[in-house]
TORMI-410907 format. One line per 8 residues: number of its first residue (from 1); their letters; for each residue x, z, y of N, C-alpha, C. Coordinates in Angstrom, 2 decimals. Layout:
# TORMI-410907
NUM	A	X/Z/Y/X/Z/Y/X/Z/Y; ...
This chain:
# TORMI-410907
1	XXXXXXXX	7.99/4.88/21.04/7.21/3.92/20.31/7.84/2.55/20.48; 7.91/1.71/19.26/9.03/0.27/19.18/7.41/-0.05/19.96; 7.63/-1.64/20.62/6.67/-2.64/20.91/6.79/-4.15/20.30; 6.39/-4.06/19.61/6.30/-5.57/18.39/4.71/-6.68/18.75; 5.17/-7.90/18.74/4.26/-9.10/19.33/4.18/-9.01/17.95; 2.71/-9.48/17.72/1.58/-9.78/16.34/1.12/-10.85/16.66; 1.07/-11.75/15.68/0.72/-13.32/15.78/-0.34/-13.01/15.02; -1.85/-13.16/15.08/-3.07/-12.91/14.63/-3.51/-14.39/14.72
9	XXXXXXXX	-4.53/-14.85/13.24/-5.41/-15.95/13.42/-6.34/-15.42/13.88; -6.73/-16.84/15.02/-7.86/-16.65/15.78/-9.05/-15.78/15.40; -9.63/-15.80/14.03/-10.76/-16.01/14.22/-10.36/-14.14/13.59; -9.92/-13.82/12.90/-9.32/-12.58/13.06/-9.18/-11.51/13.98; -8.42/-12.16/15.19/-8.22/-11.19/16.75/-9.34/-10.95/16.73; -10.68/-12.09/16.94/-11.70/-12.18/17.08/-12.73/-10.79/16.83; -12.24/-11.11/15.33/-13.04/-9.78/14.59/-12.46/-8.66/14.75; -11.23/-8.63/14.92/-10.70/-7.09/15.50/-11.10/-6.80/16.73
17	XXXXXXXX	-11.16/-7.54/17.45/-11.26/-7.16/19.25/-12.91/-6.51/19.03; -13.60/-7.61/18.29/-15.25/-6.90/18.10/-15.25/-5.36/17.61; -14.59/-5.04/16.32/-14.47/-3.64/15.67/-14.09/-2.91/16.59; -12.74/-3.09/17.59/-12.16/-2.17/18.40/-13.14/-1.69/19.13; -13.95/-2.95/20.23/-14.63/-2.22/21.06/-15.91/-1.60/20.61; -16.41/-2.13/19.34/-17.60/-1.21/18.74/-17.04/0.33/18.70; -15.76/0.58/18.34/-15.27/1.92/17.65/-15.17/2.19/19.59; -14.73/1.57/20.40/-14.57/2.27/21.92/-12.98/2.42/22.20
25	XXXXXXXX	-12.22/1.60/21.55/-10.66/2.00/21.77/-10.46/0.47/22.03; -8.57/0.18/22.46/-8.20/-0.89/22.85/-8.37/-1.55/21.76; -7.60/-2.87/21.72/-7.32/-3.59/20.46/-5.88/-3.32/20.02; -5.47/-2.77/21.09/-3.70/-1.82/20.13/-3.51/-0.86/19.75; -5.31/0.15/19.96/-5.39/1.40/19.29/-5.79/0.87/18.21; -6.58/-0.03/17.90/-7.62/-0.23/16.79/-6.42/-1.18/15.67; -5.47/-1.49/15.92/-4.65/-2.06/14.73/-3.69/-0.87/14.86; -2.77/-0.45/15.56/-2.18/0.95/15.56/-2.92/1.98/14.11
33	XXXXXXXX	-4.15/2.38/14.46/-5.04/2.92/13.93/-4.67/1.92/12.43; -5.27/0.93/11.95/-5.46/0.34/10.64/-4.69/0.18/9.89; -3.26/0.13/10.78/-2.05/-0.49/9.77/-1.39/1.10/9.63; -2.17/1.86/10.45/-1.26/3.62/9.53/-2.51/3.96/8.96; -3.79/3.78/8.67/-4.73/3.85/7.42/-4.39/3.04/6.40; -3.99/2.06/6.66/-3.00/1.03/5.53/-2.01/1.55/4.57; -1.04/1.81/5.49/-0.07/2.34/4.46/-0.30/3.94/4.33; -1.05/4.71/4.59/-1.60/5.88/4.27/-1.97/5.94/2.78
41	XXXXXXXX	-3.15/4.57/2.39/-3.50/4.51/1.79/-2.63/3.81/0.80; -1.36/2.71/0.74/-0.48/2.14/-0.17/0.44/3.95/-0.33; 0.60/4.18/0.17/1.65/5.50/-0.05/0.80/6.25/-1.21; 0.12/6.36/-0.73/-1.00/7.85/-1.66/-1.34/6.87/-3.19; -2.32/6.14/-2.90/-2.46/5.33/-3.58/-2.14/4.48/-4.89; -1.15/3.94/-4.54/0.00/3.11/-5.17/1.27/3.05/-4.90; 2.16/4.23/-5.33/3.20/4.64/-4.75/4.14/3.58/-5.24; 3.83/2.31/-6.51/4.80/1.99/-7.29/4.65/0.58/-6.83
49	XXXXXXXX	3.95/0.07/-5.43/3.95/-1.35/-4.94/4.65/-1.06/-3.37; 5.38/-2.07/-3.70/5.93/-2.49/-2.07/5.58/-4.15/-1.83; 6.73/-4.39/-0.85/6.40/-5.66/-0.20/7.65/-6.20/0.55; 7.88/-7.42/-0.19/9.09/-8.43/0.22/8.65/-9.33/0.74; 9.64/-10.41/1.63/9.38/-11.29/2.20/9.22/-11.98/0.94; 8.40/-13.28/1.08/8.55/-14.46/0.08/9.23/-15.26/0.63; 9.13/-16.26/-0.09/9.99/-17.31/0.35/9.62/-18.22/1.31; 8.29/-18.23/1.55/7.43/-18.62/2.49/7.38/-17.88/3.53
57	XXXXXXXX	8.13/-16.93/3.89/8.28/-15.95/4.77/7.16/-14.97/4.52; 6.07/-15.32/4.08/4.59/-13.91/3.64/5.01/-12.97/3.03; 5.19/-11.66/3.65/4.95/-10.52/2.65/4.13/-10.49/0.86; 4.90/-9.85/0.05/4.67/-10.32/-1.25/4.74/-8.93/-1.80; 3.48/-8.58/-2.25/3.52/-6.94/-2.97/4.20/-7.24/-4.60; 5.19/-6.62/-4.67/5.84/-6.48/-5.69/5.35/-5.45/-6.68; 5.97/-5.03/-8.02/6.07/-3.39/-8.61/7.69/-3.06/-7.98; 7.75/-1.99/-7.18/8.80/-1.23/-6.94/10.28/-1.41/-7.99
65	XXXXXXXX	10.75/-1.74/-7.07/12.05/-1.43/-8.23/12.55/-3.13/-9.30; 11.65/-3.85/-9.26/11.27/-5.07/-10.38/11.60/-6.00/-9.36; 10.99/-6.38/-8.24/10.87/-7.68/-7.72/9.99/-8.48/-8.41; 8.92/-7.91/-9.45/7.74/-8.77/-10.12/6.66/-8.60/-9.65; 6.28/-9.85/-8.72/5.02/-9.61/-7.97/3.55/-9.06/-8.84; 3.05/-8.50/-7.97/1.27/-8.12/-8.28/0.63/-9.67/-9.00; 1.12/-10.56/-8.35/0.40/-11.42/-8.67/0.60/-12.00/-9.89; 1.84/-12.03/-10.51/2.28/-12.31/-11.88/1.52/-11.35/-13.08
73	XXXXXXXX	1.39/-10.25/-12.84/0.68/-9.40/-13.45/-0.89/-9.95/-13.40; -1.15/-10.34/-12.49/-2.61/-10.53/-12.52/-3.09/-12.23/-13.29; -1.89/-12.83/-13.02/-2.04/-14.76/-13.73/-1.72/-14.01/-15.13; -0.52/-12.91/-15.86/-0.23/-12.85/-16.93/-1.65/-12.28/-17.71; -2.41/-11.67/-16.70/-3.99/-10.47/-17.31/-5.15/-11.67/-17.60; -5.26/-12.73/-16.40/-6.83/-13.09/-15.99/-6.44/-14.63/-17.12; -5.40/-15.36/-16.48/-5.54/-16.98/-16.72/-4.41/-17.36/-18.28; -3.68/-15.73/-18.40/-3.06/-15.89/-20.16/-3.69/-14.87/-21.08
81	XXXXXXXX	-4.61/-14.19/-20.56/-5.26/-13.25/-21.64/-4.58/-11.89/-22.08; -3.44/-12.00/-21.25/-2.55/-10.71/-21.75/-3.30/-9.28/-21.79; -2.83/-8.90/-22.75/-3.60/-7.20/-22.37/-2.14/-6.63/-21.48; -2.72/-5.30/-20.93/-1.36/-4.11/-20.77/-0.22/-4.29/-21.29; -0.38/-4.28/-22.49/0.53/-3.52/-23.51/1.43/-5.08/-23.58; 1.09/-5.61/-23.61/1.55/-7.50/-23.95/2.12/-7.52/-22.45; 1.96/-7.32/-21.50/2.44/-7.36/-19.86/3.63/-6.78/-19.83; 3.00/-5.30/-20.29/4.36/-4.65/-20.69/5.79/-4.78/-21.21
89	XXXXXXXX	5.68/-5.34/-22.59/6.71/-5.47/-23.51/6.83/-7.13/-22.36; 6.20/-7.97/-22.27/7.01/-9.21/-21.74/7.71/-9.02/-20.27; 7.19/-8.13/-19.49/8.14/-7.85/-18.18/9.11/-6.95/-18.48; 9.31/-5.97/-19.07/9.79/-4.90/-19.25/8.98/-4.18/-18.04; 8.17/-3.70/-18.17/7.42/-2.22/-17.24/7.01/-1.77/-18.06; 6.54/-0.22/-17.11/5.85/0.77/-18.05/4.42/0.30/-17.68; 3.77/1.31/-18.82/2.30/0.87/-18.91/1.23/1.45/-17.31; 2.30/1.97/-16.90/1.67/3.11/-15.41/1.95/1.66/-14.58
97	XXXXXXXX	2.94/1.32/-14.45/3.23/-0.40/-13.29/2.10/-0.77/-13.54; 1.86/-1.11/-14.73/1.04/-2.38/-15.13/-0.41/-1.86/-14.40; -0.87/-0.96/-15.01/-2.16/-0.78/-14.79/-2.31/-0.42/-12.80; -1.20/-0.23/-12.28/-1.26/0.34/-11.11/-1.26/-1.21/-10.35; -0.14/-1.85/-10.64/-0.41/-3.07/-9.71/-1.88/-3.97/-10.31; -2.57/-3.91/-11.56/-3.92/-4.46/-11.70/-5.06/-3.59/-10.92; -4.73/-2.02/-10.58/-5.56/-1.34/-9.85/-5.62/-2.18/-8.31; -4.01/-2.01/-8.15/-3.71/-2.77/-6.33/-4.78/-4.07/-6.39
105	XXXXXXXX	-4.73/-5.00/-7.59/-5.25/-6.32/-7.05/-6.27/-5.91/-7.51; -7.33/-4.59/-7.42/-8.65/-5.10/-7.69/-9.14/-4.07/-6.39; -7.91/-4.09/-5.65/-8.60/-3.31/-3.77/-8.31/-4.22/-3.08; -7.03/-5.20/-3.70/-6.89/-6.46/-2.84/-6.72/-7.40/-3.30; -7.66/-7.84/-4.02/-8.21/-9.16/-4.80/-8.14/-10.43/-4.07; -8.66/-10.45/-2.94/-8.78/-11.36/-1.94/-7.63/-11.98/-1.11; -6.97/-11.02/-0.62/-5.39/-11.39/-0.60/-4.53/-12.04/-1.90; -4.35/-11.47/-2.66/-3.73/-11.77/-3.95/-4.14/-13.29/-4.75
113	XXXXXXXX	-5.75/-13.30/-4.60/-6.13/-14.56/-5.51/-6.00/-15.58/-4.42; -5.28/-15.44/-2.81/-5.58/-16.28/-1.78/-4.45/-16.87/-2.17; -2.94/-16.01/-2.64/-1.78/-16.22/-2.66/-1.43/-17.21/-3.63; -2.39/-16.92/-5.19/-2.36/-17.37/-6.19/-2.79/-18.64/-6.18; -3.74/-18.83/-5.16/-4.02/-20.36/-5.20/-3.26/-21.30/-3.86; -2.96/-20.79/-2.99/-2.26/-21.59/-2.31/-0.86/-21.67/-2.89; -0.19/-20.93/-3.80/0.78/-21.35/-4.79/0.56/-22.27/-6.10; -0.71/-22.33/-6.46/-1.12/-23.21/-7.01/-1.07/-24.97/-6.36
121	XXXXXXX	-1.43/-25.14/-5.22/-2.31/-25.84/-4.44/-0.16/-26.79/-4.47; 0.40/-25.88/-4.37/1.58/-26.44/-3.84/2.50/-26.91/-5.22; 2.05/-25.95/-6.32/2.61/-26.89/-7.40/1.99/-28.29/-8.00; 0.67/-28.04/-7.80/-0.08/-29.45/-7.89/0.80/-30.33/-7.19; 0.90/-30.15/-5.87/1.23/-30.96/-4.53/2.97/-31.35/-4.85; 3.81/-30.65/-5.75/4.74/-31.06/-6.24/4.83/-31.69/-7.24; 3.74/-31.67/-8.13/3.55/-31.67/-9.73/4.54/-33.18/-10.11
């Protein structure tokens, strides 16, 4: 087994250390445990999203193969009105990407629209 240091926000550890000991395991069984229910669930799931560094150093769920983030798909769906089919023909993907990375951001909405606006927050802040 590799041994890798995890930099956790506070208030986070917090809430993990609570879950762990409710469930009765350490706090390195209880993320051990989450992050292979994690990608258990990206594998099965959504076989056609991965995850690159950004440029910000944050992991960035892509469509496989593209380098076109989840999140572009989701500004091209919610804040330009695009349908599928319009996503489609303007990225070049198939209609299975499309709808699969809009499936991804509606299990991880919260992540994704966090990304979308602190990338927002920074083009303002350049504007």
């Amino acid at each position: 087994m590799t041994v890798y240091a995890l930099n956790l926000p506070d208030q986070l550890k917090y809430e993990v250390e609570q879950l762990a000991q409710s469930q009765g395991v350490s706090l390195d069984q209880f993320i051990l445990w989450a992050v292979t229910e994690k990608v258990s669930t990206l594998k099965a799931s959504f076989p056609q999203i991965a995850y690159r560094q950004g440029t910000d150093g944050q992991l960035v769920p892509i469509i496989k193969g593209t380098g076109i983030r989840v999140q572009t798909v989701v500004i091209a769906s919610q804040k330009w009105g695009m349908n599928p089919s319009e996503i489609t023909n303007e990225y070049e993907l198939t209609e299975a990407q499309v709808r699969e990375a809009l499936s991804f951001y509606a299990v991880n909405k919260e992540q994704i629209d966090a990304a979308i606006a602190s990338e927002q927050s920074l083009e303002i802040a350049n504007g």
